[in-house]
N, C-alpha and C positions, 0 to 999 in steps of 0.2 A: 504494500500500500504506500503510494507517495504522500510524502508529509509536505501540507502548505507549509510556507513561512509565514511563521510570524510577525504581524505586523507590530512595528512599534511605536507607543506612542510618546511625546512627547507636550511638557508644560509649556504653557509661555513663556516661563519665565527661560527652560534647559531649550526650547526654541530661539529665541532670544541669545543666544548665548552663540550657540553651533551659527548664529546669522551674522555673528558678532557686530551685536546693534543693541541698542538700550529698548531695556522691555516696555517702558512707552512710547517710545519709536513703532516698537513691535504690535503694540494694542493699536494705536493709532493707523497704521496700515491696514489692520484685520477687521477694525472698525470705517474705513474708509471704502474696504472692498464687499460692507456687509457681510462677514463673517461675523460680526458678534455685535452685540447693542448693549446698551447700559439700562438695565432695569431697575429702582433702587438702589441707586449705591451698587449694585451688582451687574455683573459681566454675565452674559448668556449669549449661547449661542442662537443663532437665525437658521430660516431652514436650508439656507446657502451656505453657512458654515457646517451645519449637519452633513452636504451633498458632499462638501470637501472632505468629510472625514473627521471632521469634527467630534470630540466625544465628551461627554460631563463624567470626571471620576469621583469620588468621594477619596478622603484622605483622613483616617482617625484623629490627624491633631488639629490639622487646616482646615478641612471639610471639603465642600465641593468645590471641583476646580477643571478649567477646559482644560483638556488636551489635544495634539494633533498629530495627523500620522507621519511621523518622520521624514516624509516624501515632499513635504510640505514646504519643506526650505528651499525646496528647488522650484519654487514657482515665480513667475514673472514680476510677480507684483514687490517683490522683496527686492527686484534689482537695482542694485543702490552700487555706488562707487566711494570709494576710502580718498579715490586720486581727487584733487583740487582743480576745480574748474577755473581758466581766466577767461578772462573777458579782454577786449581787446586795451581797456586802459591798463590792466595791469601785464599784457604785452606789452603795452609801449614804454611802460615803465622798468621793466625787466630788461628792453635794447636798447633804452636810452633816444627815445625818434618820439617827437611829439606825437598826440593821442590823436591828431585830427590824420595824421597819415598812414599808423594803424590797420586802417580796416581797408585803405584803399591799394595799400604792399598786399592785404591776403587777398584783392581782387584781382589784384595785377598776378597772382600767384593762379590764380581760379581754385580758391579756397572757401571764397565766398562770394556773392552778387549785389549789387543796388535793388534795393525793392523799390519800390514806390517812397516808402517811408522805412527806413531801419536798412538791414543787411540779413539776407537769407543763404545758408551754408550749401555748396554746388554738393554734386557727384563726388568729386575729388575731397571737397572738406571731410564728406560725412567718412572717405575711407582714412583718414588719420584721423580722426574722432572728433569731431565737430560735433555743437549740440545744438540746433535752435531752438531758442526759447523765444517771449515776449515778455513786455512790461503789463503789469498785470492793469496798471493805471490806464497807458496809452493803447495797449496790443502792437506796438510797434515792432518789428521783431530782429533779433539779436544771436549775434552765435558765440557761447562757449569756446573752452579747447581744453582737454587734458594736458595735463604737464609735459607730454612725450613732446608739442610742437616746439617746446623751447629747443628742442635737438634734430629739430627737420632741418636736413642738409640742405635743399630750395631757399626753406625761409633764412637762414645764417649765411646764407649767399647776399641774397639779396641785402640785408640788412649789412656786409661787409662792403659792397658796395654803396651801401649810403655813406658809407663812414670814410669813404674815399680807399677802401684799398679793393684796386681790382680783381678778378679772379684770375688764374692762369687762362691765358689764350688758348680756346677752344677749337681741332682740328676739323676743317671740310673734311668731309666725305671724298668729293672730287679735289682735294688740293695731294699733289702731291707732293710727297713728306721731302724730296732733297730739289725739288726748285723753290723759288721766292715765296714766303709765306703769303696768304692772301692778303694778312692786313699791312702789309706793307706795300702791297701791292698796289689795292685801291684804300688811301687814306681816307677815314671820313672827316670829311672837310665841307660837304653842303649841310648845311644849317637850316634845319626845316621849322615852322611858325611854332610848334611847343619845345623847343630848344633841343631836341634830338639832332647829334651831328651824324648823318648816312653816307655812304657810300658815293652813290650816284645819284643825277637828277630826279632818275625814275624813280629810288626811293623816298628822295624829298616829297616829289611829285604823290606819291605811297601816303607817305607819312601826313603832309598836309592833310589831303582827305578826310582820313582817318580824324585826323586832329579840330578838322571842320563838322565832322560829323558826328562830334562827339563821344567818338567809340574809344574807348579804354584801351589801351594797346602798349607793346613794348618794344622797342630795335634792339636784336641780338639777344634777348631772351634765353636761356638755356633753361628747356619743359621742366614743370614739374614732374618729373619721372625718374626711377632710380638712373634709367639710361643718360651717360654724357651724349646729348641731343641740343642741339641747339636749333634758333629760328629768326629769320629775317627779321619777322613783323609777327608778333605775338597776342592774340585775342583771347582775355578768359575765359576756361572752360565754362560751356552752360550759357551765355550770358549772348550767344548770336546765333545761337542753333535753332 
């Protein structure tokens, strides 16, 4: 005869614990997901916490008291993070670059978008952990980051480039490696109307456009991608598709 397993169950308080999260944290969830209501002074379970697994035990010295099935800590609604979210002033305060240029380095990055009102997190933000939120006051909306983007090789690029030191010169594809490098070859020397210096006319010609059109854009950009890639003329991800 196969034997079930037994199921085990567990308090709020030894829940709480294994969540490692404070046990009103822990009520305040299970009461937010209707798992449990406050009946005098007393915690009971609802018929939605019963469907979870919910159970009333009695205890000789405590008395009654919920329990849950073990399995319970693994449910979505618990998912919480230890890591410290910043918001973009306290990026701009961590690189040293005023808070008004900020959010528009993670757009130039395609980390983030212009909305209407606020900034909403692309494709790309949300894959290094991007959060959007809103202001509860305005609904304006806003993106988060976990501490990991303080060590995004793109953004310490870019950011070492504000500060004036350039990165090493990136190779064509089509240059080859033992005649004259390309950027020696064609100096950028035309001066286009948002102060980018190009190549050639044609990218002047590029670059105004862009610059008249008010489209966000970047000369010589190297992708945000692990690949050393680079690009003429650089449009945020998400933001012209």
């Amino acid at each position: 005869m196969a034997i079930k397993n037994q199921v085990k169950y567990l308090s709020t308080t030894a829940l709480s614990k294994e969540l490692k999260m404070g046990v009103k944290d822990v009520f305040q969830v299970l009461l937010d997901n209707d798992y449990i209501t406050r009946v005098n002074e007393k915690w009971e379970l609802t018929e939605n916490g019963k469907q979870s697994g919910g159970i009333t035990k009695k205890h000789p010295k405590i008395g009654e008291y919920i329990a849950w099935q073990e399995d319970l800590k693994t449910n979505t609604m618990f998912k919480t993070s230890n890591e410290i979210l910043l918001n973009a002033t306290a990026l701009s305060a961590h690189f040293g670059v005023s808070k008004f240029k900020m959010n528009p380095i993670l757009s130039e990055l395609g980390f983030i978008q212009k909305s209407v009102k606020g900034w909403t997190v692309t494709k790309l933000g949300l894959s290094i952990g991007g959060e959007q939120l809103e202001y509860d006051r305005t609904g304006v909306p806003y993106v988060n980051w976990p501490e990991s983007i303080l060590k995004n090789k793109r953004l310490l690029e870019t950011i070492r480039e504000l500060e004036g030191n350039e990165p090493v010169e990136p190779k064509r594809i089509s240059e080859d490696q033992n005649s004259l490098g390309f950027r020696e070859k064609f100096v950028a020397k035309h001066r286009s109307a948002d102060g980018h210096y190009v190549r050639s006319r044609a990218e002047m010609l590029i670059d105004n456009w862009l610059y008249m059109s008010e489209i966000a854009h970047a000369y010589e950009r190297k992708l945000p991608i692990e690949e050393d890639v680079y690009t003429d003329f650089y449009l945020p991800v998400g933001k012209y598709t």
